[in-house]
mmJSON file of the N, C-alpha and C atoms, coordinates in Angstrom:
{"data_MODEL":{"atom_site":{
"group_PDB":["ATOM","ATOM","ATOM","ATOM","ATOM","ATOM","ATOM","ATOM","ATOM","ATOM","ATOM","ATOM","ATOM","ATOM","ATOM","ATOM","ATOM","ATOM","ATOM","ATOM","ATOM","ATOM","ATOM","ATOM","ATOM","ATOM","ATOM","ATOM","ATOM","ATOM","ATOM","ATOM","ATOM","ATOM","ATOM","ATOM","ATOM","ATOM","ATOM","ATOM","ATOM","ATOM","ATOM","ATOM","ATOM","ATOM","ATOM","ATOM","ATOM","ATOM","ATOM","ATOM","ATOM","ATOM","ATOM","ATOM","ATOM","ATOM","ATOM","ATOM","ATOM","ATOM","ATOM","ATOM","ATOM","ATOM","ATOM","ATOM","ATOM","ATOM","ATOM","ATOM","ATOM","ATOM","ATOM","ATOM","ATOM","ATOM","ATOM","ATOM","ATOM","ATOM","ATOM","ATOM","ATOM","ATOM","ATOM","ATOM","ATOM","ATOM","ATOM","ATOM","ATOM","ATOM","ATOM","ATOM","ATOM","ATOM","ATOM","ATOM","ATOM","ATOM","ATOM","ATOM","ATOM","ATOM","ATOM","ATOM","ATOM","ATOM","ATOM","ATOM","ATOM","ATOM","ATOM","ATOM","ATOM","ATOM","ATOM","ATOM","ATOM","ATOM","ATOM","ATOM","ATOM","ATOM","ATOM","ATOM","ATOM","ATOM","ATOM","ATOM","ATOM","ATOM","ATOM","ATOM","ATOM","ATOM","ATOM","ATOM","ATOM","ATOM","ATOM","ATOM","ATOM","ATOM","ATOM","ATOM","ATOM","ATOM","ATOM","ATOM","ATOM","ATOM","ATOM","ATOM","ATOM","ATOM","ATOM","ATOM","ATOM","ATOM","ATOM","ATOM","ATOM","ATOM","ATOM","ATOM","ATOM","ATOM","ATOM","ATOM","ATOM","ATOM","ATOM","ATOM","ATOM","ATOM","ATOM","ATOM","ATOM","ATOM","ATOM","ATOM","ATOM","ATOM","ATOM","ATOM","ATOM","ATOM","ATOM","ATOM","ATOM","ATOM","ATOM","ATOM","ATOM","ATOM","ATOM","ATOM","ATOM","ATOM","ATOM","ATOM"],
"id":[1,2,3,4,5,6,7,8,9,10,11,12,13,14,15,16,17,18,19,20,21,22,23,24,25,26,27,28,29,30,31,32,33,34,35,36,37,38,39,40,41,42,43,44,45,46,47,48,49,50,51,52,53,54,55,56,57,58,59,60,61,62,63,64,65,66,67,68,69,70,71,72,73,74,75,76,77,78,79,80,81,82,83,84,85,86,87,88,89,90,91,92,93,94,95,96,97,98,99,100,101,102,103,104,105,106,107,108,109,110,111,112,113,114,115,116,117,118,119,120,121,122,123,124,125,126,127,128,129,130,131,132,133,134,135,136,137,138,139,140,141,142,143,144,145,146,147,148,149,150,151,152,153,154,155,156,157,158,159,160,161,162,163,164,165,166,167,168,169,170,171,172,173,174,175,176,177,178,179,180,181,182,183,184,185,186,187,188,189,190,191,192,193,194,195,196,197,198,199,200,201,202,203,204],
"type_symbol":["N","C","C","N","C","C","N","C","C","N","C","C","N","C","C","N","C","C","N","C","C","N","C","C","N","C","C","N","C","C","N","C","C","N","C","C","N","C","C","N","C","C","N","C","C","N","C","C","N","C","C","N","C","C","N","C","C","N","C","C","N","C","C","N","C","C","N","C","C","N","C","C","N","C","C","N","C","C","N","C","C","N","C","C","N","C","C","N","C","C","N","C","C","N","C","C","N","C","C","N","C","C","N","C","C","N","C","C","N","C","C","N","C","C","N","C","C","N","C","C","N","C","C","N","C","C","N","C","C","N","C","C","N","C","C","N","C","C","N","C","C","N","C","C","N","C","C","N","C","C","N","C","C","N","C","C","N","C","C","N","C","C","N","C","C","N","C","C","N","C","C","N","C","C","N","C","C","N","C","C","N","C","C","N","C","C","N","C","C","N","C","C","N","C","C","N","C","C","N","C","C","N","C","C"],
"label_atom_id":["N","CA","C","N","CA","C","N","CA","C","N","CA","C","N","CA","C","N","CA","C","N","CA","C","N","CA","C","N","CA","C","N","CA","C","N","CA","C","N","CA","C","N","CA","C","N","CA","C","N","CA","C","N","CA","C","N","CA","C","N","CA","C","N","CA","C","N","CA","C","N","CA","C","N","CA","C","N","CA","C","N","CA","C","N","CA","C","N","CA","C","N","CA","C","N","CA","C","N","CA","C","N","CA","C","N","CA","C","N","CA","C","N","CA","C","N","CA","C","N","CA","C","N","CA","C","N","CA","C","N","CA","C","N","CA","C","N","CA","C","N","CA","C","N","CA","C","N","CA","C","N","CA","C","N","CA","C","N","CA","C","N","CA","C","N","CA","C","N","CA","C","N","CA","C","N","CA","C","N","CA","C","N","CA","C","N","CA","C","N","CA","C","N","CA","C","N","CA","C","N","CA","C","N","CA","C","N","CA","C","N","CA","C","N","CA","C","N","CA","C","N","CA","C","N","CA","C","N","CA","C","N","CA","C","N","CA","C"],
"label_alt_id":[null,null,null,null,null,null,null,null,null,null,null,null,null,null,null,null,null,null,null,null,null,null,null,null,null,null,null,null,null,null,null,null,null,null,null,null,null,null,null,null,null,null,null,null,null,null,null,null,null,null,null,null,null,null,null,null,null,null,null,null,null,null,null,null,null,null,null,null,null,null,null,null,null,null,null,null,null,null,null,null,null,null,null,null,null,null,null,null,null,null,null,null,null,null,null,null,null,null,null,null,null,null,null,null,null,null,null,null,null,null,null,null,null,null,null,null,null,null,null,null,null,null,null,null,null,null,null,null,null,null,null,null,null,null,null,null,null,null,null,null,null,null,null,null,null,null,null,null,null,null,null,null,null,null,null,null,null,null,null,null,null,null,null,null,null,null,null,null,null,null,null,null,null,null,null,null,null,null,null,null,null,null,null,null,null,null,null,null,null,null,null,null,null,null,null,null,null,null,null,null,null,null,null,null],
"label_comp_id":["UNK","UNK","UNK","UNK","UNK","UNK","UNK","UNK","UNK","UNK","UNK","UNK","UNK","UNK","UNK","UNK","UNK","UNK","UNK","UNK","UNK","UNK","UNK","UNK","UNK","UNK","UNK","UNK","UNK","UNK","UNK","UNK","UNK","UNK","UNK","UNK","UNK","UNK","UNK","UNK","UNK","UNK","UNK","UNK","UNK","UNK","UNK","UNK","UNK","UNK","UNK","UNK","UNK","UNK","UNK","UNK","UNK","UNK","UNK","UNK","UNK","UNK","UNK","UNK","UNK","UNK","UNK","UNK","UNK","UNK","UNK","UNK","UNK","UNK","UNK","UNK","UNK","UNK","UNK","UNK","UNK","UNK","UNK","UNK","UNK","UNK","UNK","UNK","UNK","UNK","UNK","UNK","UNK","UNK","UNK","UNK","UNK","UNK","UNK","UNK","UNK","UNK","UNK","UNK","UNK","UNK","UNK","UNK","UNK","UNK","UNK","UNK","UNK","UNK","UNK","UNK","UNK","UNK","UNK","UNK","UNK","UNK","UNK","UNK","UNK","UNK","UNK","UNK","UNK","UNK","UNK","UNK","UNK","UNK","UNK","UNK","UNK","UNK","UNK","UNK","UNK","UNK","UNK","UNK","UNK","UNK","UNK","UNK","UNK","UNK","UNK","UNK","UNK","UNK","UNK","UNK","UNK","UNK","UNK","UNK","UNK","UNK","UNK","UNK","UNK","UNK","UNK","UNK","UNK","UNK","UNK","UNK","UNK","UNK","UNK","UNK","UNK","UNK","UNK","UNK","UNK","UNK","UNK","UNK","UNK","UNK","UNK","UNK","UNK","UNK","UNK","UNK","UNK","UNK","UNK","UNK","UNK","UNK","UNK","UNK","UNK","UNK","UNK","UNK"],
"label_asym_id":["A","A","A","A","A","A","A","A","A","A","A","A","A","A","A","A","A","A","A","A","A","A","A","A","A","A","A","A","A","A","A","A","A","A","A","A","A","A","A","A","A","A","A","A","A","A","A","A","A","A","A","A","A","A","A","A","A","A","A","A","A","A","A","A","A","A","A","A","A","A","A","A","A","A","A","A","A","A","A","A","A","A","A","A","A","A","A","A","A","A","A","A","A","A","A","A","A","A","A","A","A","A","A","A","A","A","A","A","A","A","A","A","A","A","A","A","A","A","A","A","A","A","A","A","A","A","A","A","A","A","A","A","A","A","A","A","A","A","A","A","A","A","A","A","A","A","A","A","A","A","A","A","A","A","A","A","A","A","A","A","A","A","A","A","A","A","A","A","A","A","A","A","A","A","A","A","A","A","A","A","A","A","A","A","A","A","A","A","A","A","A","A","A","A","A","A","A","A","A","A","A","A","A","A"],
"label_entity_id":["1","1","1","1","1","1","1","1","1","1","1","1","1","1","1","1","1","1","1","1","1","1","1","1","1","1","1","1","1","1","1","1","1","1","1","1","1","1","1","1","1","1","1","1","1","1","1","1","1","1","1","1","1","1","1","1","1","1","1","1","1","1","1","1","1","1","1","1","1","1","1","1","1","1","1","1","1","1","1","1","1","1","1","1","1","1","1","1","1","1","1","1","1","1","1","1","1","1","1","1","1","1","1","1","1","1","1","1","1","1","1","1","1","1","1","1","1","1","1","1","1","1","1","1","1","1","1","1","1","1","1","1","1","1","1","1","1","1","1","1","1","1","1","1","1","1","1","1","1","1","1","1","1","1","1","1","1","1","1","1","1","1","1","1","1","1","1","1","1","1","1","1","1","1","1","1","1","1","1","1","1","1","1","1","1","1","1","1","1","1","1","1","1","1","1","1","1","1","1","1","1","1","1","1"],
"label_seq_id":[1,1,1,2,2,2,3,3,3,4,4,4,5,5,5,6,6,6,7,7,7,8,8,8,9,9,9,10,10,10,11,11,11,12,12,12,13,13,13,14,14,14,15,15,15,16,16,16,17,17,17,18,18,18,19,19,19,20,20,20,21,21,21,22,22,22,23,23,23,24,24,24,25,25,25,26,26,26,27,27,27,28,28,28,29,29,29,30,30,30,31,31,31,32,32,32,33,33,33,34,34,34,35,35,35,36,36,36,37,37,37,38,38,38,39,39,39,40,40,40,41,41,41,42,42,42,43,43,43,44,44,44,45,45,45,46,46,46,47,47,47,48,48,48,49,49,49,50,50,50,51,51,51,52,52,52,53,53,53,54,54,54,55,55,55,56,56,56,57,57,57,58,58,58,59,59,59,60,60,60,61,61,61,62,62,62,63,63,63,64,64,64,65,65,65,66,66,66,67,67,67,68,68,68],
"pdbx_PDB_ins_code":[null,null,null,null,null,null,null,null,null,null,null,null,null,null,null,null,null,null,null,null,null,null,null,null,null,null,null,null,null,null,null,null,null,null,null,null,null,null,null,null,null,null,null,null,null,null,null,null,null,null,null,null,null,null,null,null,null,null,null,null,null,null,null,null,null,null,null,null,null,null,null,null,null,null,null,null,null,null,null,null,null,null,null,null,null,null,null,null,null,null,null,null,null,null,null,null,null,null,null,null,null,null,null,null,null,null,null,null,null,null,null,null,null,null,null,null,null,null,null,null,null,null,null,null,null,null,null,null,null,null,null,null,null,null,null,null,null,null,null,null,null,null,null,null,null,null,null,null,null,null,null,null,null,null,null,null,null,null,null,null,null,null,null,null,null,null,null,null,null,null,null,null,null,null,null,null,null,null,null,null,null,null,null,null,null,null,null,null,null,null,null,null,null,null,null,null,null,null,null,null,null,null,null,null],
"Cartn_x":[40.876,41.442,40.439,39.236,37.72,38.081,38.694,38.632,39.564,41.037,42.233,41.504,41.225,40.913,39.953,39.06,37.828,38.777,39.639,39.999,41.096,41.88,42.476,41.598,40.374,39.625,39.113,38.945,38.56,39.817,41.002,42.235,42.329,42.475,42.557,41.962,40.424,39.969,40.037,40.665,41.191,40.046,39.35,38.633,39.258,40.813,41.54,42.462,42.514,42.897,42.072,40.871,39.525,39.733,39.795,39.539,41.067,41.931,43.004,43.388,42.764,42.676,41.604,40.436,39.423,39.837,40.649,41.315,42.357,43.237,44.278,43.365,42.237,41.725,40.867,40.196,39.67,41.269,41.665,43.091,43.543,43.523,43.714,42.683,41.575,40.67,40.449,40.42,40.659,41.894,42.754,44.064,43.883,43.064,42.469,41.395,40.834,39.409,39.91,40.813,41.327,42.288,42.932,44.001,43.125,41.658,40.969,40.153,39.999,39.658,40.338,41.656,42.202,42.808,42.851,44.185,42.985,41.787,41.101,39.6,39.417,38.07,38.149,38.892,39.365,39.885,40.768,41.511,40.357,39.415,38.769,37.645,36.931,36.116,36.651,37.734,38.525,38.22,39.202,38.594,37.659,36.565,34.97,34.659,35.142,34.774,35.365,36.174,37.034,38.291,38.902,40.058,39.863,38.548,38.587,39.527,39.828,40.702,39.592,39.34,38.336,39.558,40.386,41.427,41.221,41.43,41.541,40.158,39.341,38.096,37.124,36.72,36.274,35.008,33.906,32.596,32.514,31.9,32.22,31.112,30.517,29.675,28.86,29.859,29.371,30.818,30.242,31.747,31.896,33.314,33.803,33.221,32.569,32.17,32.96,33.642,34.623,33.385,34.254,33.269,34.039,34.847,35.935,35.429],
"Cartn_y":[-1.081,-2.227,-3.384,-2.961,-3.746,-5.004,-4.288,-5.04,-6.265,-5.468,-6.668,-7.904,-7.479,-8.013,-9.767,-9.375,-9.766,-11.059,-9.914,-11.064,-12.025,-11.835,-12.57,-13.559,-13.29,-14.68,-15.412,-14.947,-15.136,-16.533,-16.288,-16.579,-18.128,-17.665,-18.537,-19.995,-19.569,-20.596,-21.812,-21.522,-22.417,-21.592,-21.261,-20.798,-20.087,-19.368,-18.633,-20.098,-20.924,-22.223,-22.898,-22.794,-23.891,-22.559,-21.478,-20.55,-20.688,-20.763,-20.333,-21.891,-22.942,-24.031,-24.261,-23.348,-23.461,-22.463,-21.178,-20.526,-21.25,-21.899,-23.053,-23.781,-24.642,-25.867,-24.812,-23.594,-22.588,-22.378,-22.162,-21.808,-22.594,-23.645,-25.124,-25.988,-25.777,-25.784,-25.068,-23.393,-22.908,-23.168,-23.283,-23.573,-24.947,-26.313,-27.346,-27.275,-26.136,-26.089,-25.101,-24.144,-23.241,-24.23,-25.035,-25.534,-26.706,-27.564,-28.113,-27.567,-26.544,-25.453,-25.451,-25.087,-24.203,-26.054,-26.616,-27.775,-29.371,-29.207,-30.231,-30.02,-29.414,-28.709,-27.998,-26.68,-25.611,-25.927,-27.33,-27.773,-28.28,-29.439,-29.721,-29.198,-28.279,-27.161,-26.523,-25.919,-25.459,-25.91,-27.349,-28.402,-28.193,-28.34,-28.594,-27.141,-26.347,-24.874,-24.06,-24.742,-25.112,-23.772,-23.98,-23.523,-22.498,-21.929,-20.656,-20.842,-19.643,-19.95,-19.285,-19.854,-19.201,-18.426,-18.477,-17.769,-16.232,-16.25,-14.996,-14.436,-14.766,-13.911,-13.517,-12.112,-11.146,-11.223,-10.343,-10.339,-8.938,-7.842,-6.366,-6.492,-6.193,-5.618,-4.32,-3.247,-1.567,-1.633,-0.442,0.259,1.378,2.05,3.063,4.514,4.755,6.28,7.601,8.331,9.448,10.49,11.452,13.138,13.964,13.273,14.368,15.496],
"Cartn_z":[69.819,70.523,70.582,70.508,70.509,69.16,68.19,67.164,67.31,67.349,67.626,68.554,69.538,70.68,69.875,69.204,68.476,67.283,67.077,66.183,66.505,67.422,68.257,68.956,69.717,69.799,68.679,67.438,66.521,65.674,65.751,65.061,66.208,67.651,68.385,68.16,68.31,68.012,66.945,65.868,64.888,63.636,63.87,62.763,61.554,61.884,61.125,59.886,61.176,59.975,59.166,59.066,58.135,57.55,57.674,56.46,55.418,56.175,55.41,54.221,54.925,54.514,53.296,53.152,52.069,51.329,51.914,50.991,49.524,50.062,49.802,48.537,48.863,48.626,47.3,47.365,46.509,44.943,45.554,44.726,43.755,44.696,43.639,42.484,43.339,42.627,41.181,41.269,40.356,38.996,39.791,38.885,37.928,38.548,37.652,37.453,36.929,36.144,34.738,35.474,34.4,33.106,34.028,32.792,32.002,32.936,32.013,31.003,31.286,30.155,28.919,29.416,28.067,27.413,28.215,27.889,27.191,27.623,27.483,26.79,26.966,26.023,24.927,25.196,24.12,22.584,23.118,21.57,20.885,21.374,20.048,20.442,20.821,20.37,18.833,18.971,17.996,17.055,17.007,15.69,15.153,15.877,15.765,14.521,15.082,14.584,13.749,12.938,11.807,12.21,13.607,13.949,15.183,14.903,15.697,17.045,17.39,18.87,19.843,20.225,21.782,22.714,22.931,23.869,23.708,22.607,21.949,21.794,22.012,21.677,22.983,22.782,23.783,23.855,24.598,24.657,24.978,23.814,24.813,24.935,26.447,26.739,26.505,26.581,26.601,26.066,24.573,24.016,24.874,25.172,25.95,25.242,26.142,25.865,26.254,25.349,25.357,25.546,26.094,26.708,25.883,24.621,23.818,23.01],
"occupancy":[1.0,1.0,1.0,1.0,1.0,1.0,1.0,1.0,1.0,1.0,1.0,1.0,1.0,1.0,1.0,1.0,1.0,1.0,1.0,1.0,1.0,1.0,1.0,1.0,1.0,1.0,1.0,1.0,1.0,1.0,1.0,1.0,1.0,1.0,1.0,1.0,1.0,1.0,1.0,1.0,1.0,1.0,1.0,1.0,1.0,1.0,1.0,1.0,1.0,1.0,1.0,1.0,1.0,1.0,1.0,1.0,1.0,1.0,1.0,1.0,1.0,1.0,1.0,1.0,1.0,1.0,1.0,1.0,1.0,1.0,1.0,1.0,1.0,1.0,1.0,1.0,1.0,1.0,1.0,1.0,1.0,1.0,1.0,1.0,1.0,1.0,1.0,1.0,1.0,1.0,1.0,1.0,1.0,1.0,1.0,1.0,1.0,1.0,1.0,1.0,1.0,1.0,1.0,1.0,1.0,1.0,1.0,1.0,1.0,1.0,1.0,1.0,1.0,1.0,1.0,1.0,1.0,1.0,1.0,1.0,1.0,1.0,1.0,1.0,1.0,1.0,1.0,1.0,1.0,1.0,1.0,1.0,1.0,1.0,1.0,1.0,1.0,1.0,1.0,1.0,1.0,1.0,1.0,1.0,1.0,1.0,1.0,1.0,1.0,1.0,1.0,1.0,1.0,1.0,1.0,1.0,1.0,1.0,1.0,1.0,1.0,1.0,1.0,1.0,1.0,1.0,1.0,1.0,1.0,1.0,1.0,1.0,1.0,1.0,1.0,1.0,1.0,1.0,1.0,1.0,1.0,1.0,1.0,1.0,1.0,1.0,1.0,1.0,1.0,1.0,1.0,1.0,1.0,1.0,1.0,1.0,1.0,1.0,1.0,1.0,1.0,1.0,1.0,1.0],
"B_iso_or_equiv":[0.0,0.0,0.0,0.0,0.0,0.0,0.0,0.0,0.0,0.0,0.0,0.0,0.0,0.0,0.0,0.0,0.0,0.0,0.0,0.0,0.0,0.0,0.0,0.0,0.0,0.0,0.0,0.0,0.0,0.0,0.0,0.0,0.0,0.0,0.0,0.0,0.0,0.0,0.0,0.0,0.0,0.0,0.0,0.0,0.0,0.0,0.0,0.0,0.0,0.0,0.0,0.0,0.0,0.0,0.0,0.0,0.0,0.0,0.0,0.0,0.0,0.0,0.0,0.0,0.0,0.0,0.0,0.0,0.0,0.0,0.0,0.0,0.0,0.0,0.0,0.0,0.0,0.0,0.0,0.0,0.0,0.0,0.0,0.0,0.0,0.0,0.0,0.0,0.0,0.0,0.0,0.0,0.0,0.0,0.0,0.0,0.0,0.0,0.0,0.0,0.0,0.0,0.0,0.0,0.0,0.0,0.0,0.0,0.0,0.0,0.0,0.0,0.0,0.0,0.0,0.0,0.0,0.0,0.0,0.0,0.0,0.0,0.0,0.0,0.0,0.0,0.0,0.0,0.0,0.0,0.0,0.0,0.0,0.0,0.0,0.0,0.0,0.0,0.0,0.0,0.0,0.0,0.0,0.0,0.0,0.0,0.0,0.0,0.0,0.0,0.0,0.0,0.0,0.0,0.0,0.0,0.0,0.0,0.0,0.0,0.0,0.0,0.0,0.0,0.0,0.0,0.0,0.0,0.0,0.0,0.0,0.0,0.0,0.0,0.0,0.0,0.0,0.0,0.0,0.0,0.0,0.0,0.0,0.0,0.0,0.0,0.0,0.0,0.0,0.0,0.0,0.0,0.0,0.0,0.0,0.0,0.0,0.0,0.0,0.0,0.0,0.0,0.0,0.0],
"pdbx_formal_charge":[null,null,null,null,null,null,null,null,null,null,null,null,null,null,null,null,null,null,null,null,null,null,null,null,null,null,null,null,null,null,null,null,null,null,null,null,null,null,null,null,null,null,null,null,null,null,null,null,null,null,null,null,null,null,null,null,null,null,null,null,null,null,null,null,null,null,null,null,null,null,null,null,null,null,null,null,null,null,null,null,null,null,null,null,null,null,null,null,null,null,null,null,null,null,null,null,null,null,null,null,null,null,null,null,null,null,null,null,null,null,null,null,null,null,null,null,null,null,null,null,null,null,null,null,null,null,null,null,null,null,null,null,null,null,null,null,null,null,null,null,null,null,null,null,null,null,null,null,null,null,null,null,null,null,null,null,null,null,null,null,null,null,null,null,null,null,null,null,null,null,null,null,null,null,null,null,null,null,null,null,null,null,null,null,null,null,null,null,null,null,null,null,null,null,null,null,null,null,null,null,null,null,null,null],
"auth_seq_id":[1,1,1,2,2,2,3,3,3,4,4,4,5,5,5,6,6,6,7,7,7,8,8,8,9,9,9,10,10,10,11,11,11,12,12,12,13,13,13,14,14,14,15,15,15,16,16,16,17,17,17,18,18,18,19,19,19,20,20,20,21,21,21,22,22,22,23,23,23,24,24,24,25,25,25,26,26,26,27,27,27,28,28,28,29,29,29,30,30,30,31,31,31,32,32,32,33,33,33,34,34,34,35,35,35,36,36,36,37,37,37,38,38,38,39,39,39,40,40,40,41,41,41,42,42,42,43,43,43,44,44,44,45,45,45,46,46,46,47,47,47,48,48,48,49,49,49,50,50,50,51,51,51,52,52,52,53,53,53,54,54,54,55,55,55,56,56,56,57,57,57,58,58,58,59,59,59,60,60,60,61,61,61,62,62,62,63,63,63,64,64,64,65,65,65,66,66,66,67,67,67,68,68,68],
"auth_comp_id":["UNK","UNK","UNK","UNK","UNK","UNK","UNK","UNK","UNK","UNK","UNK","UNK","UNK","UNK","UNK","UNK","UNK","UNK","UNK","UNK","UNK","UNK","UNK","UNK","UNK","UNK","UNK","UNK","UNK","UNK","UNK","UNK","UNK","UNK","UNK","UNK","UNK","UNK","UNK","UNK","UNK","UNK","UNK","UNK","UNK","UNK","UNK","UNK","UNK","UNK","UNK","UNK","UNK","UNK","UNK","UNK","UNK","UNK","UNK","UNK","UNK","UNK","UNK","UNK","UNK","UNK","UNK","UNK","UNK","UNK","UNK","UNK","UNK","UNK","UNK","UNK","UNK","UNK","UNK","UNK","UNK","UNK","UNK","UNK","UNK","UNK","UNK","UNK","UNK","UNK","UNK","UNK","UNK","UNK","UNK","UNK","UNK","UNK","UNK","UNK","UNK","UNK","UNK","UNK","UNK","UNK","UNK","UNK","UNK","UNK","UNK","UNK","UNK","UNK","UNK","UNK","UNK","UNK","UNK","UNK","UNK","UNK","UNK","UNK","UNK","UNK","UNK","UNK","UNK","UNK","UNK","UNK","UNK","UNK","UNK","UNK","UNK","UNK","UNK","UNK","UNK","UNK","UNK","UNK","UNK","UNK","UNK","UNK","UNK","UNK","UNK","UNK","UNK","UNK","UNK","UNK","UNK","UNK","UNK","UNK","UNK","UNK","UNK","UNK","UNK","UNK","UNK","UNK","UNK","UNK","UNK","UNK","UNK","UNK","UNK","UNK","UNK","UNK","UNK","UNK","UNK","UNK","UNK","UNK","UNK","UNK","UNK","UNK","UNK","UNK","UNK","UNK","UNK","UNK","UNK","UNK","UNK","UNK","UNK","UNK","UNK","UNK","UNK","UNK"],
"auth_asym_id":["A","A","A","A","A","A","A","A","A","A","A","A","A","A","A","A","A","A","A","A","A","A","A","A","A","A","A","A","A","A","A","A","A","A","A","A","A","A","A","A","A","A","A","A","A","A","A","A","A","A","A","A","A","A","A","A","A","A","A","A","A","A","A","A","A","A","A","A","A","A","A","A","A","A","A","A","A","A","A","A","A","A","A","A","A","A","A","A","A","A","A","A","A","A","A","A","A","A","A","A","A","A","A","A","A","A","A","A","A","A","A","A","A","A","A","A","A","A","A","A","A","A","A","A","A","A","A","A","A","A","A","A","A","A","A","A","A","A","A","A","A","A","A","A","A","A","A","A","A","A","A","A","A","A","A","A","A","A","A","A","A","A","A","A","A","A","A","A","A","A","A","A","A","A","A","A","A","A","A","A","A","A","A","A","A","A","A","A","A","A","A","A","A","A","A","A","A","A","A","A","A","A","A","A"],
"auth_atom_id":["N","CA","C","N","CA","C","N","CA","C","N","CA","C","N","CA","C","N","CA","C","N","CA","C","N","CA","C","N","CA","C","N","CA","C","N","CA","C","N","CA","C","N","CA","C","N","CA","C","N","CA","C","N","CA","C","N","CA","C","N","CA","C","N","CA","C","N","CA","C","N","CA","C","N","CA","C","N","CA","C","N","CA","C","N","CA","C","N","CA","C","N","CA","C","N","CA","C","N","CA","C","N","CA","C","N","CA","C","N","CA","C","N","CA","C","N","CA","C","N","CA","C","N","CA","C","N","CA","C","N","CA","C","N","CA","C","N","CA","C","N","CA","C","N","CA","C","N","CA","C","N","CA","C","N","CA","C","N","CA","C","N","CA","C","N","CA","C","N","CA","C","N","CA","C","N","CA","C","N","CA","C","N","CA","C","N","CA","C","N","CA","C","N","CA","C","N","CA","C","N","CA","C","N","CA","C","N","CA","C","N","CA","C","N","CA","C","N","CA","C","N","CA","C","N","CA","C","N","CA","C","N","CA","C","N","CA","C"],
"pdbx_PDB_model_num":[1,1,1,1,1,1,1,1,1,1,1,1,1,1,1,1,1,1,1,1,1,1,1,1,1,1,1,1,1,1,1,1,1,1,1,1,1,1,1,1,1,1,1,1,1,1,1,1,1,1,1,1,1,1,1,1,1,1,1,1,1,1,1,1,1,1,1,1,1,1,1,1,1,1,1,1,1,1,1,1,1,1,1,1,1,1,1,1,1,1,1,1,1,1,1,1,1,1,1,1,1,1,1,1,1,1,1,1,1,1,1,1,1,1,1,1,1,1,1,1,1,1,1,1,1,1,1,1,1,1,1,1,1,1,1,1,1,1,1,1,1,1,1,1,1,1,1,1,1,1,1,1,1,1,1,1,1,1,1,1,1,1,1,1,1,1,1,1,1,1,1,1,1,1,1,1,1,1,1,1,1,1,1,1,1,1,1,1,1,1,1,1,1,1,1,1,1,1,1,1,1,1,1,1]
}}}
């Protein structure tokens, strides 16, 4: 009950809204960095690199090791 209690003063205070609000403002953010990515950089990189598609291409780190 210690907890509810905690976070109910917690929510009260408005602090639950600046978060939910940088949550929001985080989201959006992401969503116009991602599409300047793919939509504004990516194409003439491409060009540049006589087509390659960056979308499509991976980075493996560690190949998967089987115990078969």
């Amino acid at each position: 009950m210690k907890l509810f209690k905690e976070f109910k003063e917690f929510a009260v205070k408005g602090n639950m809204m600046d978060m939910a609000i940088g949550i929001i403002i985080g989201v959006a953010f992401n969503k116009v960095i991602d599409v300047l990515v793919k939509k504004v950089f990516l194409p003439p990189l491409s060009l540049l690199t006589d087509g390659v598609n960056f979308e499509d291409k991976k980075i493996i780190l560690k190949e998967v090791v089987t115990n078969a």
